[in-house]
Backbone atoms as SQL, in Angstrom:
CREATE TABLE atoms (id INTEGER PRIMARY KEY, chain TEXT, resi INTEGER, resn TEXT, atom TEXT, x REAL, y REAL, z REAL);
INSERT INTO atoms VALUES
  (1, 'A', 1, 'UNK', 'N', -57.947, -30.022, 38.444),
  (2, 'A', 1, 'UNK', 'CA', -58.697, -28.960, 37.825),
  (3, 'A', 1, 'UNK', 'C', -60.159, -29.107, 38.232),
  (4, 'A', 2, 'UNK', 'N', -60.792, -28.485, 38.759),
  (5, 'A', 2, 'UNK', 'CA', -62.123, -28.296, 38.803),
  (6, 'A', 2, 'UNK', 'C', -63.179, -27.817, 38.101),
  (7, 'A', 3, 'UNK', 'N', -64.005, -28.500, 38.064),
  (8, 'A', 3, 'UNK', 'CA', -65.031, -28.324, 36.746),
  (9, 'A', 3, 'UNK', 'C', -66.287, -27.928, 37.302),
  (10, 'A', 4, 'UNK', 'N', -67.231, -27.081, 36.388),
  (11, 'A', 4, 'UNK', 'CA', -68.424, -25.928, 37.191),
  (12, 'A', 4, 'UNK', 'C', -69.478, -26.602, 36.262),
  (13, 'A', 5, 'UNK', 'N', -70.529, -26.932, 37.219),
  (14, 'A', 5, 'UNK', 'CA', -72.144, -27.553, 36.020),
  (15, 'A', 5, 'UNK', 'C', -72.275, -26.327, 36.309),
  (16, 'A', 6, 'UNK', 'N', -73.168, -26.369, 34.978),
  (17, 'A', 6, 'UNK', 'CA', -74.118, -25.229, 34.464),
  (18, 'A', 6, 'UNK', 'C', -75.430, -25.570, 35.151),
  (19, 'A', 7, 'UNK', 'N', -75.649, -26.439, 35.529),
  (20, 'A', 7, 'UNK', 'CA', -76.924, -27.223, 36.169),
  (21, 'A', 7, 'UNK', 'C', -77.772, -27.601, 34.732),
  (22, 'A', 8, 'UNK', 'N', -77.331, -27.712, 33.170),
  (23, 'A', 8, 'UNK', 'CA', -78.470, -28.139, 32.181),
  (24, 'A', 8, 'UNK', 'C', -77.558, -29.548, 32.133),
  (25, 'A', 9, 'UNK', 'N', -76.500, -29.823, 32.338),
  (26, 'A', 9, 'UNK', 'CA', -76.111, -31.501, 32.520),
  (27, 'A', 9, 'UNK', 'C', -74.651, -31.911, 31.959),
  (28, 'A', 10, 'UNK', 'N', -74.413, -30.470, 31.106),
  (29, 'A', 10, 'UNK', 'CA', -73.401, -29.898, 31.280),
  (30, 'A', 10, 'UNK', 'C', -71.982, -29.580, 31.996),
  (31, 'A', 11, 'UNK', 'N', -71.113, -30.074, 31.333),
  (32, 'A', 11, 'UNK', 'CA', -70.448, -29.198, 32.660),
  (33, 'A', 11, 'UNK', 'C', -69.310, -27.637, 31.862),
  (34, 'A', 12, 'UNK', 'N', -69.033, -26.731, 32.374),
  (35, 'A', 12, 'UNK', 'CA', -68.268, -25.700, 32.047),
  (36, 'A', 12, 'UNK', 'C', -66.662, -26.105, 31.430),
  (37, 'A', 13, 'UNK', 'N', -66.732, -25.388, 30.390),
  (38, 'A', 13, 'UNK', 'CA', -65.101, -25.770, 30.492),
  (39, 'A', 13, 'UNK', 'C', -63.863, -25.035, 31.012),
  (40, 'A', 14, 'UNK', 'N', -63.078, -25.708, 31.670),
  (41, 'A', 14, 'UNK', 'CA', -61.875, -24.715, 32.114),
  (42, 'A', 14, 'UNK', 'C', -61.148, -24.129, 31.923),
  (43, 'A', 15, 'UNK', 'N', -60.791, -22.660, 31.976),
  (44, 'A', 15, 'UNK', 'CA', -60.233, -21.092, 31.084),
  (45, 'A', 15, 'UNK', 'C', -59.029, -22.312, 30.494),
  (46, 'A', 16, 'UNK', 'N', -58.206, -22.980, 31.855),
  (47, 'A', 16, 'UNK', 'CA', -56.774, -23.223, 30.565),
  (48, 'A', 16, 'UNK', 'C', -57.342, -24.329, 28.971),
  (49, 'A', 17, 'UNK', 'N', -58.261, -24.876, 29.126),
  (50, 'A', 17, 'UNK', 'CA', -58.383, -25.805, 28.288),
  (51, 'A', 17, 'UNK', 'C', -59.109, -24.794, 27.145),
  (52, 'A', 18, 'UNK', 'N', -59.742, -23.645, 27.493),
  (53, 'A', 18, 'UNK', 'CA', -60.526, -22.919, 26.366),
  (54, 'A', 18, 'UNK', 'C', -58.948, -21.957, 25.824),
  (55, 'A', 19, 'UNK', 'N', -58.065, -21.668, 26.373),
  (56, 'A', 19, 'UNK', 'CA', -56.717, -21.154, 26.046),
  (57, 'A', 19, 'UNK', 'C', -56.463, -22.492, 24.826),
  (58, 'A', 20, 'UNK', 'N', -56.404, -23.730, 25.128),
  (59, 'A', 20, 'UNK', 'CA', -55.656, -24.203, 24.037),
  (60, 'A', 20, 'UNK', 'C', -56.684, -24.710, 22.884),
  (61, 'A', 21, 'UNK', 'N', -58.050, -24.208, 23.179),
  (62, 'A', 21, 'UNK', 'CA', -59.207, -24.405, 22.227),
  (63, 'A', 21, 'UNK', 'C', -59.106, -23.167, 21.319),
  (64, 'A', 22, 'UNK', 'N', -58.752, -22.339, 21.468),
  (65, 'A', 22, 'UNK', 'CA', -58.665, -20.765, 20.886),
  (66, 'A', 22, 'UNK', 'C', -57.206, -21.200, 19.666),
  (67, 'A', 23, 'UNK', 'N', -56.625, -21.356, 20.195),
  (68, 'A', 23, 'UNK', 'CA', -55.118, -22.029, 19.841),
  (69, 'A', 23, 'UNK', 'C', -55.503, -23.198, 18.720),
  (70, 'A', 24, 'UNK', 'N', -56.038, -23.792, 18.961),
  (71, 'A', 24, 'UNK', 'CA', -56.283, -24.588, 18.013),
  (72, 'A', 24, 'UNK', 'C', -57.216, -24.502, 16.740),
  (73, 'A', 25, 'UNK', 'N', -58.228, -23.553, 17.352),
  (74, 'A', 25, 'UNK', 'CA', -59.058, -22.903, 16.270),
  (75, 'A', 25, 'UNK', 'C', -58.006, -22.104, 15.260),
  (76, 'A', 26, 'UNK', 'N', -57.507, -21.289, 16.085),
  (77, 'A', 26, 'UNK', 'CA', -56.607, -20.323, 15.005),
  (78, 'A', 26, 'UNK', 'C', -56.050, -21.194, 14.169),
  (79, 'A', 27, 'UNK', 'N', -55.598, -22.443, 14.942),
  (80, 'A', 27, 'UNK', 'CA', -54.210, -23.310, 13.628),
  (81, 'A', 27, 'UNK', 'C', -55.623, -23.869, 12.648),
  (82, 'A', 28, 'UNK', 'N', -56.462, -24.319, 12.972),
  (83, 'A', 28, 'UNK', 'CA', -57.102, -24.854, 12.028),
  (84, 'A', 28, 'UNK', 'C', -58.124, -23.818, 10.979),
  (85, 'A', 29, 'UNK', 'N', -57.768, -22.348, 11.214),
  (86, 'A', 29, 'UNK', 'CA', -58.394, -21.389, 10.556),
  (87, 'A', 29, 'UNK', 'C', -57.192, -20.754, 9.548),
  (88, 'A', 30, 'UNK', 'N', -55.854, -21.264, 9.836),
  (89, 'A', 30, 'UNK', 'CA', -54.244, -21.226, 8.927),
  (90, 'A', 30, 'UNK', 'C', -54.426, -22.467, 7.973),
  (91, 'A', 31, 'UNK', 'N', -54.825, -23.359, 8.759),
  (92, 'A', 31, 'UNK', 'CA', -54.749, -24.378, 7.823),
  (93, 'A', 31, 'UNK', 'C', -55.756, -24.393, 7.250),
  (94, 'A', 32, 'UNK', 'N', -56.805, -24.122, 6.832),
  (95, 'A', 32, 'UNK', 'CA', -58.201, -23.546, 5.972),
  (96, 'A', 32, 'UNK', 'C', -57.535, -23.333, 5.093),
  (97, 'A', 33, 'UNK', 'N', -57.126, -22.179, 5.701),
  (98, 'A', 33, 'UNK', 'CA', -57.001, -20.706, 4.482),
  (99, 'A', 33, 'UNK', 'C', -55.968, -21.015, 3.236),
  (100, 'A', 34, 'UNK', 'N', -55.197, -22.210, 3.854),
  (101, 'A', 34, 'UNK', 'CA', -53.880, -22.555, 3.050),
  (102, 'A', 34, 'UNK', 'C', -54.434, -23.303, 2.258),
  (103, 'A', 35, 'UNK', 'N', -55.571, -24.043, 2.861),
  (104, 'A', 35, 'UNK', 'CA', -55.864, -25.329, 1.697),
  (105, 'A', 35, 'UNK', 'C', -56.794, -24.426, 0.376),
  (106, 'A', 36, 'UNK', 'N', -57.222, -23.462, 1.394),
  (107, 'A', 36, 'UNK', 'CA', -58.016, -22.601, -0.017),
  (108, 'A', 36, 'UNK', 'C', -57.168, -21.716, -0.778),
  (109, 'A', 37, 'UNK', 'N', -56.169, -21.388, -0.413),
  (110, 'A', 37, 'UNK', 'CA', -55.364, -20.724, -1.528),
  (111, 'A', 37, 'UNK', 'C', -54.721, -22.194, -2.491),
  (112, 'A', 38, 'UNK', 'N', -54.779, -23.208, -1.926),
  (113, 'A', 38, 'UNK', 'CA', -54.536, -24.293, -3.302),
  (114, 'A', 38, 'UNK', 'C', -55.015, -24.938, -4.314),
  (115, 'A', 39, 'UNK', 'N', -56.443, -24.456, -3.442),
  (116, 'A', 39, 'UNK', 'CA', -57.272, -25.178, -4.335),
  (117, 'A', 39, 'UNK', 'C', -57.559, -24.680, -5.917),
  (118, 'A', 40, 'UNK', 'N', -57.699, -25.817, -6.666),
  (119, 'A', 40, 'UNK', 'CA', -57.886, -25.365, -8.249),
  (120, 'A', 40, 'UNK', 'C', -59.475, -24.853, -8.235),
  (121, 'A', 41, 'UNK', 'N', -60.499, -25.507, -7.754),
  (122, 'A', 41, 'UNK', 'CA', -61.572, -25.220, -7.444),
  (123, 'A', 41, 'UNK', 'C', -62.041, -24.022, -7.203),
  (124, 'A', 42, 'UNK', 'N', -62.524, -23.190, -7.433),
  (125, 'A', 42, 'UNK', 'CA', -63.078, -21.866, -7.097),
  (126, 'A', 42, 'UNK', 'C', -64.083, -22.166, -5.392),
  (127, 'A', 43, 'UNK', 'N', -64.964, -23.349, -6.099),
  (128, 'A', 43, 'UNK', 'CA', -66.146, -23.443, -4.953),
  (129, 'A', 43, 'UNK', 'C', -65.282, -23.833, -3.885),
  (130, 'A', 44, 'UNK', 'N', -64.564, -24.676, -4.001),
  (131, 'A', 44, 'UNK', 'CA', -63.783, -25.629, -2.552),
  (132, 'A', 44, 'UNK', 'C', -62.985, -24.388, -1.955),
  (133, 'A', 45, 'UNK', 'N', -62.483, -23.274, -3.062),
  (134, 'A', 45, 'UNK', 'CA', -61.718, -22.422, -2.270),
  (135, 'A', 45, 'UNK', 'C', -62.733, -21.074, -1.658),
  (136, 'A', 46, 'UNK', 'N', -63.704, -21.219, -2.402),
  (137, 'A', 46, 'UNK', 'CA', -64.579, -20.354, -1.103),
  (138, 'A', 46, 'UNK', 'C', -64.844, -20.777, 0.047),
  (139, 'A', 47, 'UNK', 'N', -65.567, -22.119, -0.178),
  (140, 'A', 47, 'UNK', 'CA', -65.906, -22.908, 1.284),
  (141, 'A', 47, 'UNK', 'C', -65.138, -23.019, 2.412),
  (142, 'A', 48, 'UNK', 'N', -63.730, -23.623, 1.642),
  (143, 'A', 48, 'UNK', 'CA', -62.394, -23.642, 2.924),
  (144, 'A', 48, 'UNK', 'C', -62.495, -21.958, 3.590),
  (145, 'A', 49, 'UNK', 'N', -61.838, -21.052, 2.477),
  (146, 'A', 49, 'UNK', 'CA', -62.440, -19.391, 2.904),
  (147, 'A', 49, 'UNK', 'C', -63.246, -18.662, 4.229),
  (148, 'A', 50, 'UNK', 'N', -64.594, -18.690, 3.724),
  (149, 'A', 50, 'UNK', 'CA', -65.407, -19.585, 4.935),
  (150, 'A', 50, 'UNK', 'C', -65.464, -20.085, 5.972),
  (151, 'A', 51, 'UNK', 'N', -64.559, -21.381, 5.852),
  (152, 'A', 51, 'UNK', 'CA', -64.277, -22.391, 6.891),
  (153, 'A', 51, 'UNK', 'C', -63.429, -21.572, 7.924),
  (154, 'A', 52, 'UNK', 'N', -62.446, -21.085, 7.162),
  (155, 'A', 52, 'UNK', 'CA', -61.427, -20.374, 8.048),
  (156, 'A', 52, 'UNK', 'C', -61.787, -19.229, 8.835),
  (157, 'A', 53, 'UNK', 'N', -62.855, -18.288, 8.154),
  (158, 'A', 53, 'UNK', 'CA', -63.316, -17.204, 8.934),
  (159, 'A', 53, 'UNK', 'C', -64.337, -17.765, 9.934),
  (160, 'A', 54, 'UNK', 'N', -64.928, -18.824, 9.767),
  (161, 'A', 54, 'UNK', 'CA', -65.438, -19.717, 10.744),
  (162, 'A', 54, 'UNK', 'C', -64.727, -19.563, 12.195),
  (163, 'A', 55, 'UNK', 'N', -63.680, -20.056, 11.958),
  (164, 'A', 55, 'UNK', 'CA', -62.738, -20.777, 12.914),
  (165, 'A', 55, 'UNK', 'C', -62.227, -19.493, 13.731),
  (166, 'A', 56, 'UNK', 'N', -62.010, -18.509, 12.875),
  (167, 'A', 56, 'UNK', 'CA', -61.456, -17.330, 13.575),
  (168, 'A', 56, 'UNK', 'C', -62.497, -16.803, 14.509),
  (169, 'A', 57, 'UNK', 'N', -63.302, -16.471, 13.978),
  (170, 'A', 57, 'UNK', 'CA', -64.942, -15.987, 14.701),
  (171, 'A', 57, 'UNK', 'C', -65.111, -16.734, 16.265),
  (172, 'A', 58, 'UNK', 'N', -64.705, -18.156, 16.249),
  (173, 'A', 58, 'UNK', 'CA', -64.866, -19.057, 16.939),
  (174, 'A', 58, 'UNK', 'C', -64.152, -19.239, 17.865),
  (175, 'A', 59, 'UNK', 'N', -62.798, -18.640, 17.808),
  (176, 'A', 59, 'UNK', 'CA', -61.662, -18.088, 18.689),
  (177, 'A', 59, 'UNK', 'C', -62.188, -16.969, 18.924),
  (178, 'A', 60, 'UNK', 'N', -62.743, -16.090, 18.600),
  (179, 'A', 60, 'UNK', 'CA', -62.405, -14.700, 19.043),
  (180, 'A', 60, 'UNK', 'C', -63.337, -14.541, 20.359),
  (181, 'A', 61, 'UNK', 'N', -64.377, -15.662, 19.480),
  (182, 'A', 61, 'UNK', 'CA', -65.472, -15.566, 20.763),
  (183, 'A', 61, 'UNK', 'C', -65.249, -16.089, 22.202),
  (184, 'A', 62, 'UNK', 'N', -64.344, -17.284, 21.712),
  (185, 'A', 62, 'UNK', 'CA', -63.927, -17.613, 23.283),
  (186, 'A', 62, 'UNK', 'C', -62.816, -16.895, 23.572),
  (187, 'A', 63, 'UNK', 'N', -61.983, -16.439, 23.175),
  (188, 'A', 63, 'UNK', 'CA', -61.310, -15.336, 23.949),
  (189, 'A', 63, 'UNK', 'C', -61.417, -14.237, 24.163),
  (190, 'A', 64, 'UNK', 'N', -62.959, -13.819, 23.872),
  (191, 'A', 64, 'UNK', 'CA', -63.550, -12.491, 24.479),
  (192, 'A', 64, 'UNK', 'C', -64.160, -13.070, 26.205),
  (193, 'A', 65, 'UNK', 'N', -64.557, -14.306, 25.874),
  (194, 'A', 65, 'UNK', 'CA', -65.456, -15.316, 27.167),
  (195, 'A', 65, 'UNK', 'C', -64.258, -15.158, 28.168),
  (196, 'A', 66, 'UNK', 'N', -62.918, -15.889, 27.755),
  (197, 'A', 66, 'UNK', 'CA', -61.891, -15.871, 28.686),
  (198, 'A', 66, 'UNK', 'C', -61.568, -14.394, 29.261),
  (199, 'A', 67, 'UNK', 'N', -61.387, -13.695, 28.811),
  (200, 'A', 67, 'UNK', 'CA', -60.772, -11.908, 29.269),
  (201, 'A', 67, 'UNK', 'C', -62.498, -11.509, 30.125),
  (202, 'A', 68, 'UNK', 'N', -63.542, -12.137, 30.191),
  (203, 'A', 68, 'UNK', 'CA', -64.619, -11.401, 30.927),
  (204, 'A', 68, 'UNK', 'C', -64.408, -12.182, 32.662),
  (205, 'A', 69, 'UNK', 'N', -64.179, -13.892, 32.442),
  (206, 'A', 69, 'UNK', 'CA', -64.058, -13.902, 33.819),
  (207, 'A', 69, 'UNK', 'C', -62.483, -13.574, 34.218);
């Protein structure tokens, strides 16, 4: 696999590895959401809440990045 500097020291990451970064965000934006529907806590179940729309946001963005190149 070949890897691209950005020239700041950096290096780029590669579409298949941002495929299973997207993938993993989503599972960990399921598993948020689950822990916040358990929680007895109101606050912990906003935060997880949150957490999860985090995670989604965070996928979406790299798989808008992936579909441009």
């Amino acid at each position: 696999m070949i890897s691209v500097s950005r020239g700041n020291g950096r290096t780029a990451t590669p579409l298949t590895h941002m495929s299973k970064t997207t993938k993993a965000l989503k599972k960990q934006a399921v598993t948020s959401q689950s822990v916040a529907q358990r929680a007895t806590d109101p606050a912990i179940a906003r935060q997880m809440t949150t957490l999860a729309e985090a995670f989604r946001a965070q996928a979406a963005v790299l798989k808008k990045k992936t579909k441009k190149k």
